[in-house]
Structure formats: structure tokens, C-alpha cells
N, CA, C and O of each residue as an XYZ file, in Angstrom:
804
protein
N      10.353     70.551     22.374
C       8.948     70.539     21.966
C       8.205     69.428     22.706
O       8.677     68.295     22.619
N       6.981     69.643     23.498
C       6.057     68.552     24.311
C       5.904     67.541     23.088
O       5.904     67.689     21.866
N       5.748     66.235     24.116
C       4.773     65.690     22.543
C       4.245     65.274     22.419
O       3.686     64.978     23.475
N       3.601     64.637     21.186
C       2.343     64.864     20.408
C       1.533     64.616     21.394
O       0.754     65.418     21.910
N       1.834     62.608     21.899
C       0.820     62.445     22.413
C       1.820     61.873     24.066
O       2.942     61.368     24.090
N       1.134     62.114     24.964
C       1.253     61.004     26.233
C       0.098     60.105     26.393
O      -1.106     60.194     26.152
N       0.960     59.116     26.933
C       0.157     57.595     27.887
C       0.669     58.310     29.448
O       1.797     58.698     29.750
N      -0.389     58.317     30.149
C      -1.023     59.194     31.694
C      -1.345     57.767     32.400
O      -2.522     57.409     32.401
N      -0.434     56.991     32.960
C      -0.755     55.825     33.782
C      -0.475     56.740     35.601
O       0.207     57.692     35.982
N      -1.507     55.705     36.305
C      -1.204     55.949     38.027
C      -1.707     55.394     38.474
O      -2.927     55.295     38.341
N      -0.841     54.602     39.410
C      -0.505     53.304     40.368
C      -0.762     53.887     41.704
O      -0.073     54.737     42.269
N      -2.012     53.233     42.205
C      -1.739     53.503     43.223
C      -1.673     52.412     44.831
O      -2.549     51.707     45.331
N      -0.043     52.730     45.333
C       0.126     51.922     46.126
C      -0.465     51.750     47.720
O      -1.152     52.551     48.355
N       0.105     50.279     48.174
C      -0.811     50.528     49.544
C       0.818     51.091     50.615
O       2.013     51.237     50.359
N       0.090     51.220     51.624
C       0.579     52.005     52.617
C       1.984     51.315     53.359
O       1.980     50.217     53.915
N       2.929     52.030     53.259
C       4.591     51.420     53.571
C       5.046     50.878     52.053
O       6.253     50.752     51.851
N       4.310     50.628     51.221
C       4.915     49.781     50.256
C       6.175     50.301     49.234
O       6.384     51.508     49.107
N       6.751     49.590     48.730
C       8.357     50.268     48.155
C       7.815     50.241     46.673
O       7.177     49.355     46.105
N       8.299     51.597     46.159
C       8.191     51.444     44.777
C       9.140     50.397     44.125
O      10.290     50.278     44.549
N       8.587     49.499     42.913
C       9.517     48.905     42.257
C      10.628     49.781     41.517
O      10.312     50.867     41.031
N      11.895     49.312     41.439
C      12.967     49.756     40.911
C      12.934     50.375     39.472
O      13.434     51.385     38.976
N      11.971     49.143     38.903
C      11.604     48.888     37.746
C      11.321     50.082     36.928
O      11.708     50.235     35.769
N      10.903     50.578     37.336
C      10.296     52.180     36.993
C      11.528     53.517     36.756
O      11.995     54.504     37.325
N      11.616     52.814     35.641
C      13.022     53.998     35.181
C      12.696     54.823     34.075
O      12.153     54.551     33.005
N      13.269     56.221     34.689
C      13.184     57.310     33.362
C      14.055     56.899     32.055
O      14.589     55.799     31.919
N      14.109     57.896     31.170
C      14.715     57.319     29.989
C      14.302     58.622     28.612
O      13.910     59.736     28.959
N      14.391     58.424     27.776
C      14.344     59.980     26.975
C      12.889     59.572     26.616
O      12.471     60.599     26.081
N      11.710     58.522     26.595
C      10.695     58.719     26.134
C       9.394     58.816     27.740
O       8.183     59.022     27.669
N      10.215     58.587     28.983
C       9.219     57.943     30.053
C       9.911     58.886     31.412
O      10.958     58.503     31.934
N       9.284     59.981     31.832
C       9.189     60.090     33.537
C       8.666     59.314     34.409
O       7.810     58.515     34.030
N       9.025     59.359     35.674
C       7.835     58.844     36.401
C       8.076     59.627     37.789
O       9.174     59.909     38.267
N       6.885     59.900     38.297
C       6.613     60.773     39.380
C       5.896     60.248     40.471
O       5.078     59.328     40.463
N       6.224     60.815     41.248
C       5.752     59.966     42.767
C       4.371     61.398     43.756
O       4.262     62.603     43.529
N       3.906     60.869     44.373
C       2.943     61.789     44.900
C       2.663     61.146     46.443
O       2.090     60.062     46.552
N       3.083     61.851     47.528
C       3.179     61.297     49.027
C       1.934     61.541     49.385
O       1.474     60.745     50.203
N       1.210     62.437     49.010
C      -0.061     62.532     49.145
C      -1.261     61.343     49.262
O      -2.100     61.195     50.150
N      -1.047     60.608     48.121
C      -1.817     59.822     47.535
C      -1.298     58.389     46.981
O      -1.790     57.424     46.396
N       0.174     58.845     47.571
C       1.159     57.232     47.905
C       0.329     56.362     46.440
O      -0.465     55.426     46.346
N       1.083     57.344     45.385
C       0.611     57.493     43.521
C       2.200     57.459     42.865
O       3.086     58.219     43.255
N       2.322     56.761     42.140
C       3.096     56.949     41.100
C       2.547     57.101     39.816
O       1.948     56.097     39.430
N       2.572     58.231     38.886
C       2.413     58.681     38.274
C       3.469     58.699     36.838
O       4.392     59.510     36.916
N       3.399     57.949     35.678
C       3.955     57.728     34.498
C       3.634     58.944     33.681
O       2.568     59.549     33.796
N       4.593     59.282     32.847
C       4.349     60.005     31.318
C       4.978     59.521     30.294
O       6.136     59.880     30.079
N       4.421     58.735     29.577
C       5.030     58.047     28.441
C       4.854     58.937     27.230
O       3.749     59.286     26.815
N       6.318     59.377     26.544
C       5.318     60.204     25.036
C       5.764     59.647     23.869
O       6.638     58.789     23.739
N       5.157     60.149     23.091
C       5.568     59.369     21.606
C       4.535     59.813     20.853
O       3.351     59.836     21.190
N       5.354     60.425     19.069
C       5.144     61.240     18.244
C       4.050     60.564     17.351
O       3.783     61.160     16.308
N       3.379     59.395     17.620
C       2.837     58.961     16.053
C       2.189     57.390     17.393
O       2.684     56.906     18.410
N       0.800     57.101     16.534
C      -0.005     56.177     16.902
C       0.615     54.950     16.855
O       0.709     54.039     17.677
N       1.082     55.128     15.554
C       1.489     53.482     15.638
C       2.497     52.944     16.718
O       2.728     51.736     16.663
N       3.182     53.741     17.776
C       4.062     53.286     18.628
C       3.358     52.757     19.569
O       4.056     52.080     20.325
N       1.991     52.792     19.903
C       1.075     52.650     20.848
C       1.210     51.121     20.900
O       1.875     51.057     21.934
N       1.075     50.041     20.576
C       1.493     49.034     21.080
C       2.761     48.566     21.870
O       3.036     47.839     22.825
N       3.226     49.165     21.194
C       5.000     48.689     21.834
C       4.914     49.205     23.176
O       5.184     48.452     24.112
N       4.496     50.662     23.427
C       4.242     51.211     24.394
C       3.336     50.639     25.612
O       3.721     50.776     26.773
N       2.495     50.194     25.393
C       1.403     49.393     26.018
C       1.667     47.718     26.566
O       1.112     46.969     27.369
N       2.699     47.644     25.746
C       3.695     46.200     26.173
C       4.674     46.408     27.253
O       4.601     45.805     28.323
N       5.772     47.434     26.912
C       6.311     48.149     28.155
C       5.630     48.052     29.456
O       6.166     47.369     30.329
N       4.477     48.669     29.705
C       3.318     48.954     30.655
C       2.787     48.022     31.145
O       2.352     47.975     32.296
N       2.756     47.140     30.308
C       2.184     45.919     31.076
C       2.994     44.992     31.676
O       2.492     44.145     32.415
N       4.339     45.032     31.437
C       5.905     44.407     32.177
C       6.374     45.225     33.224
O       7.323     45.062     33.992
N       5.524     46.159     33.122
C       5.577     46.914     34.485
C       5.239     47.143     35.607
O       5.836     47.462     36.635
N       3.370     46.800     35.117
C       2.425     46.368     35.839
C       2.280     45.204     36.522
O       1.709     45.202     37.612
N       2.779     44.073     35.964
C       3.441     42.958     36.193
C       4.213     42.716     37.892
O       4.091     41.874     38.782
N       5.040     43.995     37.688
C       5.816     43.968     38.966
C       5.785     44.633     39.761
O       6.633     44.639     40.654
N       4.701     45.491     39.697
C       4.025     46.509     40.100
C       3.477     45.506     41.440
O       3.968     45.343     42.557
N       2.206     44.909     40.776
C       1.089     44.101     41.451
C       1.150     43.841     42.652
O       0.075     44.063     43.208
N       2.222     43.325     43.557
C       1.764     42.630     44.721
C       2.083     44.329     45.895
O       1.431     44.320     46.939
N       2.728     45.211     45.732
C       2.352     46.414     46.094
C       1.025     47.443     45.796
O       0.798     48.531     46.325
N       0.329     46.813     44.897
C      -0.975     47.598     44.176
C      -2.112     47.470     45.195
O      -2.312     46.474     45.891
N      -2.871     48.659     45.199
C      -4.062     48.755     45.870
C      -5.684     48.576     44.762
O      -6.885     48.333     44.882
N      -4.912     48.815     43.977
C      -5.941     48.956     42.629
C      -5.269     48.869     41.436
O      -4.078     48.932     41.128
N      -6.378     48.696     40.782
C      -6.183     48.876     38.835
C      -4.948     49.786     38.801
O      -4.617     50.566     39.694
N      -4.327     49.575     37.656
C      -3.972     50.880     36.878
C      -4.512     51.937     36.450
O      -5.618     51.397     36.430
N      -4.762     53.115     36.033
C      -5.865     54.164     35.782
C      -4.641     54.605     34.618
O      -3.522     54.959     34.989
N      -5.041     54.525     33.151
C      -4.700     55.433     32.319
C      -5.333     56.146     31.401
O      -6.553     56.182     31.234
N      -4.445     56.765     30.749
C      -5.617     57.691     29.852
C      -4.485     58.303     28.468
O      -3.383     58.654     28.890
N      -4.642     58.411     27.266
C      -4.158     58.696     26.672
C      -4.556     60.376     25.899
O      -5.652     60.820     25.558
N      -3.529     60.843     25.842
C      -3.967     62.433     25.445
C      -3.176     63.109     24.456
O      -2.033     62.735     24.192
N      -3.717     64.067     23.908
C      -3.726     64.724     22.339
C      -2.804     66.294     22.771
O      -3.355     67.283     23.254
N      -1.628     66.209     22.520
C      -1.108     67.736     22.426
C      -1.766     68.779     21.986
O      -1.290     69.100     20.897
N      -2.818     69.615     22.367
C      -3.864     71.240     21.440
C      -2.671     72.505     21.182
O      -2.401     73.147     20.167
N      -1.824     72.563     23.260
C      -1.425     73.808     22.629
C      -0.591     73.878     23.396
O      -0.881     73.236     24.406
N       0.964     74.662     23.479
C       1.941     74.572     23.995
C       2.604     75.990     24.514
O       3.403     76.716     23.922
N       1.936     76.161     25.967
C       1.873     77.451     26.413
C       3.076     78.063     26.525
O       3.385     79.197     26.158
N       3.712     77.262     27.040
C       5.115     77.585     27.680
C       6.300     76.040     27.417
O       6.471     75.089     28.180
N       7.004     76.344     25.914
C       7.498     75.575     25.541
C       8.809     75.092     26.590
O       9.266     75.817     27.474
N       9.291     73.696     26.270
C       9.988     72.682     26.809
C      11.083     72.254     25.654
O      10.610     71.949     24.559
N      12.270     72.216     25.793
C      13.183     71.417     25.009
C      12.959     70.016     24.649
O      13.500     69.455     23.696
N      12.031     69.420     25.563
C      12.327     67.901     25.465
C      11.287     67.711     25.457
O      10.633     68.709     25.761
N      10.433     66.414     25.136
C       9.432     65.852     24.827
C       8.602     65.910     26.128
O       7.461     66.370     26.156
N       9.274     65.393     27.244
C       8.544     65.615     28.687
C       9.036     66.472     29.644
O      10.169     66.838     29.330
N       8.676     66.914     30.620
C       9.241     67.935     31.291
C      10.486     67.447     32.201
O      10.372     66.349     32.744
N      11.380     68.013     32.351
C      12.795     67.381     33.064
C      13.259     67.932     34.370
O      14.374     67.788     34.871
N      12.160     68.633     34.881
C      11.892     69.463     36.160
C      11.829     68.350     37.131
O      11.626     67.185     36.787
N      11.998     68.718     38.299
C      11.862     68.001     39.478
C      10.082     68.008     39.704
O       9.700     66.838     39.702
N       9.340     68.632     39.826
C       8.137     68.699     39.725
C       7.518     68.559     38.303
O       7.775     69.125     37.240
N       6.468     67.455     38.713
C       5.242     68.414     37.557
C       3.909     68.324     38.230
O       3.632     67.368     38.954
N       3.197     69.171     38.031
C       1.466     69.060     38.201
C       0.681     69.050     37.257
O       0.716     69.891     36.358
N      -0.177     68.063     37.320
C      -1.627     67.630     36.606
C      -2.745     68.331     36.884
O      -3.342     68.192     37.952
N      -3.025     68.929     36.194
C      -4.418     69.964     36.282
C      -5.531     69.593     35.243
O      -5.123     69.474     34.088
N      -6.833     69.395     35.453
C      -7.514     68.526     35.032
C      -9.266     69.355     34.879
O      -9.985     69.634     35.839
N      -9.537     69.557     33.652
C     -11.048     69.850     33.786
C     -11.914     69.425     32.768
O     -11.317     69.324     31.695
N     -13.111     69.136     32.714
C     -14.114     68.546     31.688
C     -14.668     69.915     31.385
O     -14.985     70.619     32.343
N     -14.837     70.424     30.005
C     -15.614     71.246     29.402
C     -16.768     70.973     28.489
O     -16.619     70.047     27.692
N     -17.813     71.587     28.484
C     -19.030     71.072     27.932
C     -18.541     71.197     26.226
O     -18.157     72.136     25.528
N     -18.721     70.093     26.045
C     -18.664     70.369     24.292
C     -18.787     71.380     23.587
O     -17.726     71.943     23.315
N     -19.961     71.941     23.078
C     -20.561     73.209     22.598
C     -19.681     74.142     22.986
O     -19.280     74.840     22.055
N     -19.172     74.432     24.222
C     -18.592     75.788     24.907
C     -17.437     75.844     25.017
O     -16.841     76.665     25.713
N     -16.719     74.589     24.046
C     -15.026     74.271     24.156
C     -14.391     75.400     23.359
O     -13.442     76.013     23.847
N     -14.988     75.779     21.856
C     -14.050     77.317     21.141
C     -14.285     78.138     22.125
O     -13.259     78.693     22.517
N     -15.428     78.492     22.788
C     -15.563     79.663     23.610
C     -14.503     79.789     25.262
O     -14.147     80.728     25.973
N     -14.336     78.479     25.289
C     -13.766     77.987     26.478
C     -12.007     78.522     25.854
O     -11.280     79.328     26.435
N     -11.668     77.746     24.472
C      -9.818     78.254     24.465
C      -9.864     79.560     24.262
O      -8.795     80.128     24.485
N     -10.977     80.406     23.819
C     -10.560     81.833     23.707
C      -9.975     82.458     25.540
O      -9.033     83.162     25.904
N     -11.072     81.772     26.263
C     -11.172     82.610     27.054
C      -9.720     82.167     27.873
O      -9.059     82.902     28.607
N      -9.468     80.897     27.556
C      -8.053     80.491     28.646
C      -7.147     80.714     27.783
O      -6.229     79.916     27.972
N      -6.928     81.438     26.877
C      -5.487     82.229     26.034
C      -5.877     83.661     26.709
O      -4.817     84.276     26.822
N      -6.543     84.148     27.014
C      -6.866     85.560     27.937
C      -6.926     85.702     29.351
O      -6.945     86.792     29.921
N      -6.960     84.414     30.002
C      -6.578     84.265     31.378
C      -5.602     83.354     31.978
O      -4.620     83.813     32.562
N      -5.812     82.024     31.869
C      -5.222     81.124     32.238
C      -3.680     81.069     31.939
O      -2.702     81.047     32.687
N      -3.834     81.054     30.433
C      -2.452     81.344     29.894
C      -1.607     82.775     30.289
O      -0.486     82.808     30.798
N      -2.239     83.654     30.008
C      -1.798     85.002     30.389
C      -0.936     84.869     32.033
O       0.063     85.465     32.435
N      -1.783     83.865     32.689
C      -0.736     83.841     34.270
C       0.222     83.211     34.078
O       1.350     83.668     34.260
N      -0.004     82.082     33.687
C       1.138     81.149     33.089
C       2.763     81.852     32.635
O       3.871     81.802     33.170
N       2.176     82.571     31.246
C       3.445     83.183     30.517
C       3.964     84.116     31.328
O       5.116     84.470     31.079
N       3.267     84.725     32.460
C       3.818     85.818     33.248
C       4.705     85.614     34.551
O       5.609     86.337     34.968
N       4.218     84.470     35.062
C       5.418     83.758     36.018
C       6.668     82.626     35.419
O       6.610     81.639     34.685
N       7.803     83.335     36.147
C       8.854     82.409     35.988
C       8.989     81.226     36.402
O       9.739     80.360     35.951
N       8.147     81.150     37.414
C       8.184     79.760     38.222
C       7.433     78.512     37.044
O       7.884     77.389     36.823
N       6.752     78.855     36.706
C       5.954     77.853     35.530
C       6.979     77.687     34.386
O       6.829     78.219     33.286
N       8.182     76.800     34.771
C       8.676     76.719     33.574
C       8.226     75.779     32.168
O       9.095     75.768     31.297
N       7.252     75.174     31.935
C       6.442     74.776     30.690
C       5.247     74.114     31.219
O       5.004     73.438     32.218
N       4.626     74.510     30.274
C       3.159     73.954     30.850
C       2.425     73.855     28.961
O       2.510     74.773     28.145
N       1.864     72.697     28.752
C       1.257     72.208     27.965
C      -0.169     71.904     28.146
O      -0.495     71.399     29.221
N      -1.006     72.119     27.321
C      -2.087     71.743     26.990
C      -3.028     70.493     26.323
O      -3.322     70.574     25.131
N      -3.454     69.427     27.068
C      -3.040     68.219     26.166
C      -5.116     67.926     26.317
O      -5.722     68.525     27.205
N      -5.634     67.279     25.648
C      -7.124     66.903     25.269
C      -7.257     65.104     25.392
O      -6.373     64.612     24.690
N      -7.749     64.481     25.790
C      -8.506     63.407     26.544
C      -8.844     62.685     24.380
O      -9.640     63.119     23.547
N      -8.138     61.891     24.303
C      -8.443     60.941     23.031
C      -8.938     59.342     23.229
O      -9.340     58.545     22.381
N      -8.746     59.184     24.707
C      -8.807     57.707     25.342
C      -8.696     57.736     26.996
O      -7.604     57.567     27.539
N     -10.336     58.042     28.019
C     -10.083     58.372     29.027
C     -11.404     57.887     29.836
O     -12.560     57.713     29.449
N     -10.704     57.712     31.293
C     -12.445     57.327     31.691
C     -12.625     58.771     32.411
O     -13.786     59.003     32.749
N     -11.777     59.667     32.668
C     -12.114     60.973     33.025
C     -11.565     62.077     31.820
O     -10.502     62.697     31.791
N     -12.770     62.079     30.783
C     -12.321     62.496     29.548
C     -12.083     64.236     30.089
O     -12.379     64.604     31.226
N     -11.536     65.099     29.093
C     -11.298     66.681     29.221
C      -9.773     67.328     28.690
O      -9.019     66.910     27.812
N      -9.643     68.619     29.677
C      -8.586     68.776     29.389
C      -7.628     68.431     30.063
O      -7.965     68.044     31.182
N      -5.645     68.380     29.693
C      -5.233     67.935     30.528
C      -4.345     68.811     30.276
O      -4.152     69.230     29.134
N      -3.307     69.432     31.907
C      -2.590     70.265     31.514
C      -1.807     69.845     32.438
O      -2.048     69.489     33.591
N      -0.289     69.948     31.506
C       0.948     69.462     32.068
C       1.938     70.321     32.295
O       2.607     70.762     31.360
N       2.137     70.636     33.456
C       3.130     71.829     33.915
C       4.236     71.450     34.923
O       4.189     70.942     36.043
N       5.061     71.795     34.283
C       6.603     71.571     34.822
C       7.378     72.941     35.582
O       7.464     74.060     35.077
N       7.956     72.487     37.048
C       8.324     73.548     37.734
C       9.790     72.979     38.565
O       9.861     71.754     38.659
N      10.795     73.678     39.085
C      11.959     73.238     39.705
C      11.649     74.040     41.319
O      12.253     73.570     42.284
N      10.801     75.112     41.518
C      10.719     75.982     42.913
C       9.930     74.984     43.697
O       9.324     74.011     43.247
N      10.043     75.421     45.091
C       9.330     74.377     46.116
C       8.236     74.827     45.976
O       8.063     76.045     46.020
N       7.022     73.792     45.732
C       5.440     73.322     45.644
C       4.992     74.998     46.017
O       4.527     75.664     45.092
N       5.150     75.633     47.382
C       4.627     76.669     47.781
C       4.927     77.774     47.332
O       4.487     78.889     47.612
N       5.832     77.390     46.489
C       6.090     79.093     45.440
C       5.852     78.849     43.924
O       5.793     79.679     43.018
N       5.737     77.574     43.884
C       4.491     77.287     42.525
C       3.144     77.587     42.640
O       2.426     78.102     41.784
N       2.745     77.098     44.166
C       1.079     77.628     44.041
C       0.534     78.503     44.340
O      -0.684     78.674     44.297
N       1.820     79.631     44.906
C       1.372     80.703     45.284
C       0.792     81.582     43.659
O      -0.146     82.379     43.665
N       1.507     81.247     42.510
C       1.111     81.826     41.272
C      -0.680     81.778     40.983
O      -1.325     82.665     40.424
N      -1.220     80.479     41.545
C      -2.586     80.064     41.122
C      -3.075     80.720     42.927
O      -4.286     80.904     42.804
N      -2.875     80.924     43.696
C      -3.960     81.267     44.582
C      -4.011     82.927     44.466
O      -5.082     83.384     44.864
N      -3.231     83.729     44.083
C      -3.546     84.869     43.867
C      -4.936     84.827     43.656
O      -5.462     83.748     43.380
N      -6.247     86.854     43.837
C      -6.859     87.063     43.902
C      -7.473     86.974     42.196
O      -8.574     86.454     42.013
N      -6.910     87.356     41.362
C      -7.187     87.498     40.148
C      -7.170     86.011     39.435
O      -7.945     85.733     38.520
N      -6.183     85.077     39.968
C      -6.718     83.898     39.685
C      -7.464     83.130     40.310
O      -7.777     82.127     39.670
N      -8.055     83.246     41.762
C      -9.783     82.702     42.355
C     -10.530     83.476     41.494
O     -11.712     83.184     41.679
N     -10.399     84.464     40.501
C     -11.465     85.136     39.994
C     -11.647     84.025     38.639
O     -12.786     83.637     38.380
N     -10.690     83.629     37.953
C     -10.375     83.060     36.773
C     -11.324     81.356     37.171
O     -12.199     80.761     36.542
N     -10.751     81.105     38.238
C     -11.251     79.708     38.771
C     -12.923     79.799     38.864
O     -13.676     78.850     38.646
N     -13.283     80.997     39.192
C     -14.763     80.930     39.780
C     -15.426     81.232     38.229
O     -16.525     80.737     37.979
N     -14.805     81.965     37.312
C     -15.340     82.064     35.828
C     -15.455     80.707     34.776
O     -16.150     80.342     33.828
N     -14.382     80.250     35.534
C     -14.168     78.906     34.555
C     -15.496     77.941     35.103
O     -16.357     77.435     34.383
N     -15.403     77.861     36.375
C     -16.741     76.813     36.834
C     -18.152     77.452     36.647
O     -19.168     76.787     36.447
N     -18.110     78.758     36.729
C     -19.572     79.384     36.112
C     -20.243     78.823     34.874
O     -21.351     78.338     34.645
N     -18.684     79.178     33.855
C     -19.392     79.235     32.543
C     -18.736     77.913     32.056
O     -19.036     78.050     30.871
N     -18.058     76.727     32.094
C     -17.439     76.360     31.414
C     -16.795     74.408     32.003
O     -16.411     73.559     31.199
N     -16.859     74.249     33.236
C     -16.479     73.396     33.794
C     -17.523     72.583     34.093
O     -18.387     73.261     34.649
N     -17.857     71.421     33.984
C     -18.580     70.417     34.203
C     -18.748     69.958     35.455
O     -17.874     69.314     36.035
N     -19.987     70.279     36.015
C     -19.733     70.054     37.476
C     -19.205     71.350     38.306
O     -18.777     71.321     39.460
N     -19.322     72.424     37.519
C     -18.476     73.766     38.298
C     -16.917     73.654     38.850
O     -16.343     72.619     38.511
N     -16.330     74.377     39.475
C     -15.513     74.451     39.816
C     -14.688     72.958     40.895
O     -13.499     72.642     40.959
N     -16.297     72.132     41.827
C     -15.684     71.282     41.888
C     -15.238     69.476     40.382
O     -15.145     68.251     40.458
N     -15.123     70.593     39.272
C     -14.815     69.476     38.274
C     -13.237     69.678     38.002
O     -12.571     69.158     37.107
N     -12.793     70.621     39.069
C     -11.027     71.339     38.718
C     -10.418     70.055     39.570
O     -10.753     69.733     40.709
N      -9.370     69.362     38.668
C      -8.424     68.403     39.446
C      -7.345     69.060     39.271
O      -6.939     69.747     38.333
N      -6.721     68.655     40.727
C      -5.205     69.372     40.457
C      -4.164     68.435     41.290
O      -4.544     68.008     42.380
N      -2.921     68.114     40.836
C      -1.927     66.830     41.507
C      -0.640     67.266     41.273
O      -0.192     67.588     40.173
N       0.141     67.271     42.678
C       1.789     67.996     42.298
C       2.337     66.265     42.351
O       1.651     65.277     42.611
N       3.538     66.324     42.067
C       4.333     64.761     41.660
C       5.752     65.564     41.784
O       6.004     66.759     41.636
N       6.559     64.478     42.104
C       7.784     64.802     42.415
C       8.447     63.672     41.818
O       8.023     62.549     42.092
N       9.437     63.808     41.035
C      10.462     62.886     40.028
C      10.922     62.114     40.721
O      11.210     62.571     41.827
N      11.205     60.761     40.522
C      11.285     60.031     41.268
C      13.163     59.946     41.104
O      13.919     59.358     41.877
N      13.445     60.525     40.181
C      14.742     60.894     40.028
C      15.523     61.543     40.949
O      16.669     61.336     41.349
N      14.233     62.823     41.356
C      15.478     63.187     42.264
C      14.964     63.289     43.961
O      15.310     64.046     44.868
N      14.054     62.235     43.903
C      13.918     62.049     45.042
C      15.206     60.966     45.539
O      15.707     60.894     46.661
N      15.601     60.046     44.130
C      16.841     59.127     44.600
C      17.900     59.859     44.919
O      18.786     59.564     45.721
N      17.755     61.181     44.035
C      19.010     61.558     44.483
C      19.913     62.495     45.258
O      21.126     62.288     45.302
């Protein structure tokens, strides 16, 4: 079962620099790397608010040793489990991949907005094998508030995205920014990450 809530931290480093060691998985914490954007990318989860300090102490002994490789701030954001498309055994996804998919919906048009992505969005989702879980998570503490969707995959990047460039899903993409996306379609974020697990290994 995903859970409840994640802490969404990303570091982003400067150029040649070595990730710290420091940065170890564990049954409550992934961490994912992105060559793209030379990003490490955290998922911290945990079932109940009150862990949120302890958690935030962690993070900052991290950040700590992070620093003299850092190009910038930390960027986090904390988020609310809504809906769990394509369930997961474990609290975070244990895939070699995951991608971050990211959109702001206008308030008012948010019921109208989950009807319509349990009739499209989801519908692609549950229909490919390659999407092995993908969660639905909502912005409770963010400077890029919205939705957040967490999807876990083991196939190489290009046979994950071949599922989303299909014709019927540019149709889904161009509906969502019509009616529903803040900023239109360019308000769609999207980020693949690769486990830093098994990039060691």
C-alpha cells in the first residue's frame, strides 16, 4: 500500500560532483538520481503527521553533507495520498525507475477534473503493464502546489513513454490543458529518476 504521506526533497548538484554516500535507501526512504538535471531526488513516507519532525531532522543531516556539492536550496514539498491507481506492496515504489508527473488544477474544476482522469488518465495507466504502480498524491505543503503523481516502472525509459506518447493520449494531454491545467498544457511537469540502488549495482 503507497503511503499516506511523502516528503518530495531535490538536490540539485553542480556539474562532475559525487553524490554523497550518505543517501541510503531503507524501508521508509528511496532516493533517485536524474542525469538529466544532475538531481537527486528523495521519497520519504510515513503514515501519520506526527513523524514529521523526526523526519525533517534526518533531512537536515543530510543536507548538511550534501552542501559543498549543492548548486542550490533544497526544494521540498510535502504531499497527501487521494488515490491509488495501480497498487504497490510497499510504501514506496521498489522499481528501478520512478517518474514524477506534476500538474496545478484550478480549484473549482478539481471534482470535475478526478472524474475526468478516472476515465482517461487512469484508464491508460491500468491498461499497460509497463506502469507497474502509479499513485496519486495532492500538494499539503508546496511552493509548486497541485497534483502529484508517482509512478513506478522496471522497462527501459523508452518503453515506459512510449505508453504516454500514443495518439489517444496527446488527445488526453491537450484536454487536460484546455479544460483543467493551469497555465495549459505547458503547466504538465514530467521527471524520470533512476534508483540510485541500482545504479550501484
Amino acid at each position: 500500500m503507497a503511503s499516506k504521506y511523502l516528503l518530495i526533497s531535490r538536490y540539485s548538484f553542480k556539474t562532475g560532483a559525487a553524490i554523497p554516500s550518505h543517501f541510503i535507501d531503507d524501508a521508509t526512504t528511496r532516493n533517485f538520481w536524474s542525469d538529466a538535471q544532475n538531481e537527486l531526488m528523495q521519497l520519504r513516507a510515513f503514515e501519520d503527521l506526527s513523524e514529521l519532525p523526526d523526519t525533517l531532522a534526518k533531512c537536515e543531516s543530510e543536507l548538511s553533507q550534501a552542501t559543498p556539492g549543492l548548486i542550490g536550496d533544497v526544494r521540498r514539498e510535502l504531499v497527501d495520498l487521494v488515490e491509488q491507481v495501480k497498487s504497490a506492496e510497499d510504501a514506496l515504489p521498489q522499481t528501478p525507475y520512478v517518474q514524477l508527473r506534476h500538474v496545478e488544477v484550478v480549484p473549482e474544476r478539481m471534482a470535475e477534473y478526478r472524474k475526468w482522469r478516472e476515465e482517461t488518465i487512469f484508464d491508460v495507466v491500468r491498461s499497460h503493464d509497463e506502469v507497474e504502480s502509479f499513485s496519486a498524491y495532492h500538494s499539503l505543503i508546496s511552493g509548486v502546489p497541485g497534483v502529484r503523481f508517482v509512478s513506478g516502472f522496471s522497462c527501459l525509459p523508452e518503453a515506459y513513454a512510449a505508453v504516454f506518447n500514443s495518439e489517444r493520449y496527446k488527445t488526453i494531454v491537450q484536454q487536460a490543458g484546455d479544460g483543467y491545467i493551469t497555465g495549459g498544457t505547458d503547466g504538465l511537469y514530467t521527471r524520470i529518476y533512476n534508483g540510485l540502488s541500482s545504479l550501484a549495482a
